[in-house]
N, C-alpha and C positions, 0 to 999 in steps of 0.2 A: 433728770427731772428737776427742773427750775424755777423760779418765777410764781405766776400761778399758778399751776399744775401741784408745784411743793407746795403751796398755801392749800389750794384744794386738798390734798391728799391729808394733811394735818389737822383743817379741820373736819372732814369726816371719821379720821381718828381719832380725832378728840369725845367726839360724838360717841361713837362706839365703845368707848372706853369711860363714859361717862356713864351708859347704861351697864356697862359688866358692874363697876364697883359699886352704882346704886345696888344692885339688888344682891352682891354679895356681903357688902356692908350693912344692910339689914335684915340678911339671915342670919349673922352675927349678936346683932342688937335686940330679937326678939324676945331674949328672958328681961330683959331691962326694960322692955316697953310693956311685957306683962305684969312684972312687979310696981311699974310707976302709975301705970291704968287701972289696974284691977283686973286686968281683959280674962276671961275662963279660957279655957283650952277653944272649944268651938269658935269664940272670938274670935284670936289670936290666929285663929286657923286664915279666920278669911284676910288678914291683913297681907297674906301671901296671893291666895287664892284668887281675892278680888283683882288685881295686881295681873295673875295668869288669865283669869277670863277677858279682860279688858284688851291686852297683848294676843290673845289665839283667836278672839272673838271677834276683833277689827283688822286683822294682820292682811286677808284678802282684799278688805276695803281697799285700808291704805295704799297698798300699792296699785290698785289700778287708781286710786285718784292719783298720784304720782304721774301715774302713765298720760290721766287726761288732764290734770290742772296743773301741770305743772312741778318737776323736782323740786327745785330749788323753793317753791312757793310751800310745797306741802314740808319741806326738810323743816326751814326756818321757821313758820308759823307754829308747827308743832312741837320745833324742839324750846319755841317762846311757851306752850302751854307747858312743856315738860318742866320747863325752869319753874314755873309759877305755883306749879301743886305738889311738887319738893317742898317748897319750899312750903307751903301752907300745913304740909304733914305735919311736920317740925312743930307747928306753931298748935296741934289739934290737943285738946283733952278729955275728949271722949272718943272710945270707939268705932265709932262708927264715922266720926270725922276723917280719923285715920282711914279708914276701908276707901270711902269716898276718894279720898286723894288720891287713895292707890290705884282705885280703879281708872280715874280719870288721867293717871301716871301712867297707866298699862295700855289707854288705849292711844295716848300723844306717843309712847313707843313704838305701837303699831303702826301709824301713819309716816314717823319720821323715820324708821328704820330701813323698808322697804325703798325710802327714798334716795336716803343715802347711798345706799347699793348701788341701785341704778343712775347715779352721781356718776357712780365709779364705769358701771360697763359701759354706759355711753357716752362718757365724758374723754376718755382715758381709748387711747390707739387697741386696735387688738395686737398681741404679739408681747416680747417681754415688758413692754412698759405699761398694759394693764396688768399681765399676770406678778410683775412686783409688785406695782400700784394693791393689788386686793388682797395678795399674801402677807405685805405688811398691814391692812388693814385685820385680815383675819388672827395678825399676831398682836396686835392690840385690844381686839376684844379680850383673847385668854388674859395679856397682861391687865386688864383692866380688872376680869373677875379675882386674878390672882391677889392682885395688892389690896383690891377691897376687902376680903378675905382678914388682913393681914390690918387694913385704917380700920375696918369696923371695931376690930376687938378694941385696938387703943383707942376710938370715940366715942364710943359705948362704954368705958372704962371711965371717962369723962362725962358722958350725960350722954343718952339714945338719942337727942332731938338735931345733936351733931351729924349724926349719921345723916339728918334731911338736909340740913344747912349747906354741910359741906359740898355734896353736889352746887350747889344752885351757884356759889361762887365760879366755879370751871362753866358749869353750863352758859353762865354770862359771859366769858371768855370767849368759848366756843359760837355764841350767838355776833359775837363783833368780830369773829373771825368770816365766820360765814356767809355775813352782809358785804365783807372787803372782797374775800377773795371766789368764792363760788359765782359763776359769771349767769349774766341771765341766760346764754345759750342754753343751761342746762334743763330751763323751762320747756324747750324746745324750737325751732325757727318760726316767726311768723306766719300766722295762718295753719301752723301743724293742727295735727289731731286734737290736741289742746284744745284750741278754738270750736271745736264742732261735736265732739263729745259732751254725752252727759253723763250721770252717775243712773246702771240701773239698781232703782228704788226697791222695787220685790226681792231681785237678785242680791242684796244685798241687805235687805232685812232677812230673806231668810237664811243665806250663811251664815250670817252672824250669830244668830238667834241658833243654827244648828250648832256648828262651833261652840258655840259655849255651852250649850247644853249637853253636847259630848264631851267636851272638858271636867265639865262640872258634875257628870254623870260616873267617867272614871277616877276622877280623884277622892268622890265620896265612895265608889265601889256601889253608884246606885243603878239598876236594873232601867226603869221610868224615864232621866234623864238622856241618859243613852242611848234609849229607844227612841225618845222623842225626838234626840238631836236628827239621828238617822234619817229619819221621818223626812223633817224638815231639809235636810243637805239631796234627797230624792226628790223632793219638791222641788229645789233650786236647780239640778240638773234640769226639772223638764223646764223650768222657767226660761233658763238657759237658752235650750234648744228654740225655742220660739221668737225669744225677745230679738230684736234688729241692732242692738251693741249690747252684746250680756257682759256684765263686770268679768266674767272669767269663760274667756270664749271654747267654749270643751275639743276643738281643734287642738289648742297647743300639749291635751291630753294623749293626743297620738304619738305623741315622743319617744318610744322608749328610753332613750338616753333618759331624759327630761323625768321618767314615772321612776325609773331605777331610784335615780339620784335622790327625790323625793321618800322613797320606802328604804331605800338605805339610811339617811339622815334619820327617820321617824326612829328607823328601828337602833342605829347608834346611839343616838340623843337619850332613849329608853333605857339602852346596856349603861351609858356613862352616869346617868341624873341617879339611876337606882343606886347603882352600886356605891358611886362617891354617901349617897345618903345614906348606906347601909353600914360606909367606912365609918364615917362622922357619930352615927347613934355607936356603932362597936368602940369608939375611943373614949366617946363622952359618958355613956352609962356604962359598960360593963370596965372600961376601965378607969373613969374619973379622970379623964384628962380635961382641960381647960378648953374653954373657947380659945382663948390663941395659941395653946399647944394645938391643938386640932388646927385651926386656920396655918400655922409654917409645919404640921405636919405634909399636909397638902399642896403647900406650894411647890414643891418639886414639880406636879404637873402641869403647874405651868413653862415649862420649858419649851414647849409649843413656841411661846412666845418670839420666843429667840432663833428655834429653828423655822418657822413659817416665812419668814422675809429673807433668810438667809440657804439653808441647806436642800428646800423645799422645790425652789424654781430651778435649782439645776436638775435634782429627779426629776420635775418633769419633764423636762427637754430630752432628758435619756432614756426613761423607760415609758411616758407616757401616763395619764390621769389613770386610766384601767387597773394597771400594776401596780401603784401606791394605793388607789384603794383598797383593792382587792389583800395586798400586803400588811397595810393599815388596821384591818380590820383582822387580820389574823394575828396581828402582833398584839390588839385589846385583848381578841382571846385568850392569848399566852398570858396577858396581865392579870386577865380574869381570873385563869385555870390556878395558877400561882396563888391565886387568897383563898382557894375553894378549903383546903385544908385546917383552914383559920382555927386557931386554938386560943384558949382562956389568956394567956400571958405573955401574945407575940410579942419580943421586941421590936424596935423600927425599923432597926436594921434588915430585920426580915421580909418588912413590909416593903423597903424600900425601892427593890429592883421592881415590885410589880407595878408602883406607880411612875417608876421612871418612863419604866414599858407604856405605861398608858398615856403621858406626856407625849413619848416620842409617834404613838398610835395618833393622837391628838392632831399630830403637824402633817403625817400624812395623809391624813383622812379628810379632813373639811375643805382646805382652799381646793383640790382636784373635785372635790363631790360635788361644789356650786360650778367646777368648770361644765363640767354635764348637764347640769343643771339649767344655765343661762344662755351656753351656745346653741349656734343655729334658733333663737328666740328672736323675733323682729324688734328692732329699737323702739317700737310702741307701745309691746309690751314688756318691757324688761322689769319696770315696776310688778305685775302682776308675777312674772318668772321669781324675784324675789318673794313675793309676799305669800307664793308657794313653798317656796324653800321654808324659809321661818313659819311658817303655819305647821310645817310635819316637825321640824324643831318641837315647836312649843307642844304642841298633842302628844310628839314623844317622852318627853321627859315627864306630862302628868300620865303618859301609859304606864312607863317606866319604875316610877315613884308606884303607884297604885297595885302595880303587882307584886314587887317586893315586898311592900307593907301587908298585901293580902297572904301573902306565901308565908312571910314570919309571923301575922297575926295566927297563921293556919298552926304552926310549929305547938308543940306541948308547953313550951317555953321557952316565949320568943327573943326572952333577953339573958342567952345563952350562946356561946359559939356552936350550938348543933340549931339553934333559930337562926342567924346569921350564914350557918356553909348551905341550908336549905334554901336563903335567900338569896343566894350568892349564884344560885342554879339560873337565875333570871335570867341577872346581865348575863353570863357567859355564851346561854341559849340565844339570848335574842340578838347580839355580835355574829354568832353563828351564820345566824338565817340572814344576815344583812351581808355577809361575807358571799354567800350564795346567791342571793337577791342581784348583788355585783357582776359576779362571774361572767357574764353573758360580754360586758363591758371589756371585756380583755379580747374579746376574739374581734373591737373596731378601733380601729386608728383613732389615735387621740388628739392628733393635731392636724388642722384644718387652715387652709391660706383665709388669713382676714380679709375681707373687705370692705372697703371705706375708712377714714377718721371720726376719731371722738369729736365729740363741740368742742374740747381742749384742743386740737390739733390736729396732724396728721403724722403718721409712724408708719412703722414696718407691723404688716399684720401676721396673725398664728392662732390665737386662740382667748378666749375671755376664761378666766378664774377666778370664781366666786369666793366670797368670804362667809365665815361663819360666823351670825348673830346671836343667838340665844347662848351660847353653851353652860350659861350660868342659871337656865332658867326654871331647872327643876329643886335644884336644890336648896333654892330659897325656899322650899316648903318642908325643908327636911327635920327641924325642929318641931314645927308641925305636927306632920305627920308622926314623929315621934312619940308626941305627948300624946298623940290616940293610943299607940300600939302600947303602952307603960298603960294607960288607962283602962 
């Protein structure tokens, strides 16, 4: 991989890597930005929140306009609004300035994320040189959340407004990267689908409007919102059925591959965001550990990082996407099972194997879950195949997040290790049922003869391997939610 193709590939990992460390770096930064604003807990709550609804609530959009306007148009134009309300956060002093940015943050992620994916499946040959093309990219998201993690406590240690600035610097990088080397092919051939599409309008206000109200529904744990999203996402299916180009054509819902991969993601996404938030509030309140002791307690699990590009593409080749997940998800389990115990004064070393477990759970589990995911999907819609994937992403990790916190709010006393092993029942269960949800996937062949070339070139074809977007994206609310459940 040479030339353009390594320019391509670096900066859509640049890209991806710029979204993990923004929002791990500012779940980081939160007590410094409520101590510098005054923000209440409620606030503070939404400077996350706004942030998630804007990302789960556009996440559909984006990718089918991907599909009709254009990748490369919708990458660049959004990842330029993305640079510009970083950076405007940085600069806010009130409130609701902050929210604002976030939200308008959360939805240029939406539009440019999706994009970028689809960068990759249809740019990039089927056969090993997409599936390391996307495996490094899916190892660059964890390293992205990993080191934000790890910059935020030191920028935040220096002043919270770093935490905005510093993106905007890379994303300008990645913006003159992107204009050199992402080719206009990725737009699609003259006269494509592109040209003759339009965006539908109903279908698309009422996703959104559903999406977020089911977002915003399970994160408050509110009855009303939930219902209504419901509501509204039954409305969009019959819309759907009727309309002559629907934003998400209910065809490519006959997948089973394609529904698996989606309800397994929802349901991992949910086992990973809870439980890391439930680690985080167990180091920092019950045991007074620091924001950057907790941030390199954690980084062990990024070792994803290192295995995804590297140890990953050969299991595939040998036993097939089926078997790593299906193995992946019982290995979380084991990570799980392993903290359920949790006592008043673990030391780290105790804690260590189960995060390693869940690192290594990490590297097999995501890049094979989008292979499912995106194959056998037509190059028209690969945008919308993505903007699927990351929409159960995001909705997972606010399930995930909402349960935990309902389960320990439920506890006698939640900020106890008997509130904590009660909470810990979540993730373990809900890994379970995504290990089952998979199962089916073992008894079909996992690798399929490619056909055709990416708008990059032409290769040896085998199979497309998706990358994982969000894996950072519940956790940014973990502080949050926190300060509810102490309140």
């Amino acid at each position: 991989m040479r030339g353009r193709r390594l320019g391509v590939l670096l900066v859509l990992c640049g890209a991806i890597f710029l979204e993990g460390i923004d929002v791990a770096m500012l779940n980081v930064a939160l007590p410094s930005i409520r101590a510098d604003l005054g923000l209440e807990t409620g606030t503070l709550q939404w400077v996350m929140s706004a942030y998630v609804l804007g990302y789960g609530g556009f996440m559909l959009l984006g990718g089918r306009a991907a599909d009709l306007f254009g990748r490369r148009r919708m990458f660049i134009g959004w990842l330029t609004v993305f640079l510009l309300f970083s950076g405007l956060g940085g600069l806010a002093t009130e409130g609701w300035q902050l929210i604002a940015a976030r939200f308008v943050t959360g939805v240029a992620a939406a539009f440019m994320t999706p994009a970028g994916l689809s960068i990759i499946t249809t740019g990039f040959d089927e056969g090993p040189q997409r599936e390391k093309a996307l495996l490094v990219y899916s190892g660059t998201a964890a390293a992205g959340f990993s080191v934000g993690l790890v910059a935020g406590g030191l920028l935040a240690s220096v002043g919270w407004r770093w935490v905005f600035f510093a993106p905007v610097a890379l994303a300008a990088l990645i913006l003159a990267g992107a204009l050199t080397f992402v080719p206009k092919a990725a737009d699609g051939e003259p006269g494509a689908r592109r040209g003759r599409g339009r965006i539908d309008v109903w279908g698309g206000v009422l996703v959104t409007a559903g999406v977020v109200l089911l977002v915003l529904g399970v994160e408050e744990l509110a009855a009303l919102p939930a219902v209504a999203g419901l509501a509204l996402l039954g409305a969009f299916a019959l819309v759907e059925r009727r309309t002559a180009e629907p934003l998400v054509r209910l065809g490519i819902l006959r997948s089973p591959g394609l529904l698996r991969a989606n309800a397994a993601a929802l349901l991992f996404s949910a086992a990973f965001f809870g439980f890391q938030f439930l680690v985080v509030l167990y180091l920092q309140e019950l045991r007074g550990w620091s924001t950057l002791q907790t941030s390199l307690a954690m980084l062990v699990i990024g070792i994803d990082a290192v295995l995804s590009p590297t140890v990953v593409p050969k299991l595939v080749a040998r036993y097939g996407n089926g078997r790593l997940i299906f193995g992946g998800l019982l290995l979380a389990a084991l990570a799980y099972g392993l903290f359920l115990p949790l006592g008043a004064d673990w030391p780290y070393l105790l804690m260590l194997p189960g995060l390693i477990l869940l690192g290594l759970a990490f590297a097999l589990v995501y890049g094979p879950l989008t292979i499912v995911a995106t194959e056998g999907v037509a190059e028209e819609e690969q945008g919308l195949a993505g903007g699927l994937l990351y929409t159960a992403f995001q909705f997972g990790a606010a399930l995930g997040l909402a349960g935990v916190t309902g389960v320990a709010a439920g506890a006698a006393d939640p900020v106890t290790p008997a509130g904590y092993r009660a909470a810990l029942l979540v993730p373990f269960a809900a890994v379970l049922v995504a290990a089952a949800v998979s199962l089916p996937g073992l008894r079909r062949g996992s690798h399929r003869p490619g056909q055709g070339a990416g708008a990059l070139g032409a290769g040896d074809g085998d199979e497309a391997v998706g990358a994982h977007g969000d894996v950072h994206l519940g956790v940014r609310q973990g502080v949050d939610v926190a300060q509810d459940v102490r309140g």
